[in-house]
PADODREN-974797 format. One record per residue (C-alpha): x, y negated, z negated. Coordinates in steps of 0.02 Angstrom, whole numbers, padded with zeros to 5 digits, always signed. Layout:
! PADODREN-974797
XYZ
...
This chain:
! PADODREN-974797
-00585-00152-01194
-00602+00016-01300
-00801+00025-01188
-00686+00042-01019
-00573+00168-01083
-00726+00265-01146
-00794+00262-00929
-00630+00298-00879
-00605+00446-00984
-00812+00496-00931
-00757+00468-00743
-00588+00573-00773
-00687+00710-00861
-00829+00704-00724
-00685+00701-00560
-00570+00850-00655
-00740+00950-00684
-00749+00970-00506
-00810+01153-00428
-00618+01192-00343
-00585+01150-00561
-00743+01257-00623
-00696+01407-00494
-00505+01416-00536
-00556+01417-00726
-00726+01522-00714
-00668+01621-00583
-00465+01661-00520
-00414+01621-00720
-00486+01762-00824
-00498+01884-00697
-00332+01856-00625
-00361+02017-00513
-00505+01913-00420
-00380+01820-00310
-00301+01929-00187
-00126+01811-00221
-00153+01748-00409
+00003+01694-00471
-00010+01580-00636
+00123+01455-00576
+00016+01426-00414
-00137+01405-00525
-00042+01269-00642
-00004+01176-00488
-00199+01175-00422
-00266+01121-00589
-00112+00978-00611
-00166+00935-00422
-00351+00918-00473
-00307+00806-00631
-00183+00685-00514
-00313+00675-00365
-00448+00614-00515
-00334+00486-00591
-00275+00433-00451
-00470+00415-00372
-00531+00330-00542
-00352+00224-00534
-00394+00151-00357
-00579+00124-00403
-00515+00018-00562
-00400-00085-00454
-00523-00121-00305
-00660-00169-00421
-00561-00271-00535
-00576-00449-00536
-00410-00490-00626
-00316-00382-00472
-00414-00432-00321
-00341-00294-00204
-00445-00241-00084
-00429-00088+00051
-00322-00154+00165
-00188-00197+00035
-00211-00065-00080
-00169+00054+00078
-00033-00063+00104
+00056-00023-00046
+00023+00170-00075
+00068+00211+00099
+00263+00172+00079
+00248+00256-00116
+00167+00422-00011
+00313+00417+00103
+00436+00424-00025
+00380+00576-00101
+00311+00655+00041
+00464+00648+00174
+00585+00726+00071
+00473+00867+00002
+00419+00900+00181
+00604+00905+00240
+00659+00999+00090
+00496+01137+00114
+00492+01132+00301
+00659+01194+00365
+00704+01112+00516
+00547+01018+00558
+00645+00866+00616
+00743+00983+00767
+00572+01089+00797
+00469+00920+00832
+00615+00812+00953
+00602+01007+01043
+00415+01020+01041
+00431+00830+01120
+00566+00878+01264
+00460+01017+01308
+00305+00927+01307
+00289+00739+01288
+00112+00744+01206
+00148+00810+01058
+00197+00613+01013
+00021+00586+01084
-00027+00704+00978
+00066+00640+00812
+00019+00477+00848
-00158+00512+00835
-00158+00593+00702
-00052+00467+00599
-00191+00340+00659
-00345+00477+00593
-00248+00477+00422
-00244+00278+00431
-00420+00296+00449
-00487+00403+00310
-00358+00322+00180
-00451+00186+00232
-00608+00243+00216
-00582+00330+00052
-00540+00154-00007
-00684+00069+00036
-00813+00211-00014
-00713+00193-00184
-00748+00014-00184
-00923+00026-00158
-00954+00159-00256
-00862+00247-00376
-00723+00369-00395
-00829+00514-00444
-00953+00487-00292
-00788+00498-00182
-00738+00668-00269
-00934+00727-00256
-00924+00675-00064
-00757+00777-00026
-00820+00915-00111
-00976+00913+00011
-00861+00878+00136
-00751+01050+00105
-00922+01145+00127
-00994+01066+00283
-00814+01129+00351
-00820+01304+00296
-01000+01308+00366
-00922+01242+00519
-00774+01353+00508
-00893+01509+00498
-01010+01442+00653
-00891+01405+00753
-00737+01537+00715
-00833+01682+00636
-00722+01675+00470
-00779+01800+00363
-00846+01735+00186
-00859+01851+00021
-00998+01826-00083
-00924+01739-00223
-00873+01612-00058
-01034+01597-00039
-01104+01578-00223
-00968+01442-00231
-01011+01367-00101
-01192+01348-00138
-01161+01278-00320
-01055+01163-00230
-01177+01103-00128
-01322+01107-00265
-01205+00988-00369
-01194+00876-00216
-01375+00856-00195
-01423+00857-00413
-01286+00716-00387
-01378+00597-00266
-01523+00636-00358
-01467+00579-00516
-01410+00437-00429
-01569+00395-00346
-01650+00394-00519
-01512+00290-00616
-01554+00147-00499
């Protein structure tokens, strides 16, 4: 019992040590004046945000490869989704002011906008559901390593195809992101 606390609290560790973690506290942290819009409050929040998304990535990893629980994607999705709408509905109609009256208005004027929402509702069905079962096959840490990778293939899209502009510490952050990614598989490769 005490040997799966010690890989949980490794697999926490590993998931909170994650470069959006190492750049708020290497970076936007001590030099405060290195973020344009630094405020500490707003950098509490991202590092609390970090911790939940790793516990709750090792969390789902421990109950879909647990042989006492014997959940598997489908059901596990089936009974966060309704626990994501309770928190999520009111916060969005509490931060979003009128979203309900903008969206039926947005839909009068133009009826694919429920097109539009539906598709997207069936997208996020989708990768929920693929999260799970990468998580299941894997491990929680190798979801975290692959949504890190997955953040820089879009800003490398995002500059291709938009022409965002990216500062050099972007960049730097970037490319120690993506270095981790591939020490990551490599270390993998070897452990098998």
């Amino acid at each position: 019992m005490r040997l799966g606390y010690v890989d949980l609290s490794i697999d926490m560790a590993m998931v909170i040590l994650s470069p959006d973690a190492i750049y708020l506290f290497a970076y936007a942290y001590p030099l405060g004046s290195g973020e344009p819009s630094f405020h500490l409050f707003g950098f509490i929040m991202c590092i609390a945000a970090t911790a939940a998304r790793a516990l709750k990535s090792v969390l789902q990893g421990i109950l879909l490869s647990s042989e006492g629980e014997k959940l598997n994607s489908m059901n596990l999705l089936l009974y966060m989704a309704p626990i994501a709408v309770v928190f999520l509905l009111p916060a969005t109609l509490i931060m979003e002011k009128n979203v309900v009256g903008i969206t039926i208005a947005l839909a009068r004027d133009d009826f694919r906008i429920v097109w539009y929402l539906l598709f997207n509702s069936a997208l996020a069905y989708f990768v929920n559901l693929t999260n799970f079962l990468v998580t299941k096959h894997t491990s929680a840490l190798t979801l975290q390593v692959l949504g890190n990778a997955k953040g820089a293939v879009a800003v490398v899209v995002s500059i291709l195809i938009f022409k965002n502009p990216v500062s050099v510490t972007g960049m730097l952050g970037y490319s120690l992101t993506v270095c981790g990614v591939i020490l990551y598989s490599e270390a993998k490769k070897r452990s098998k």
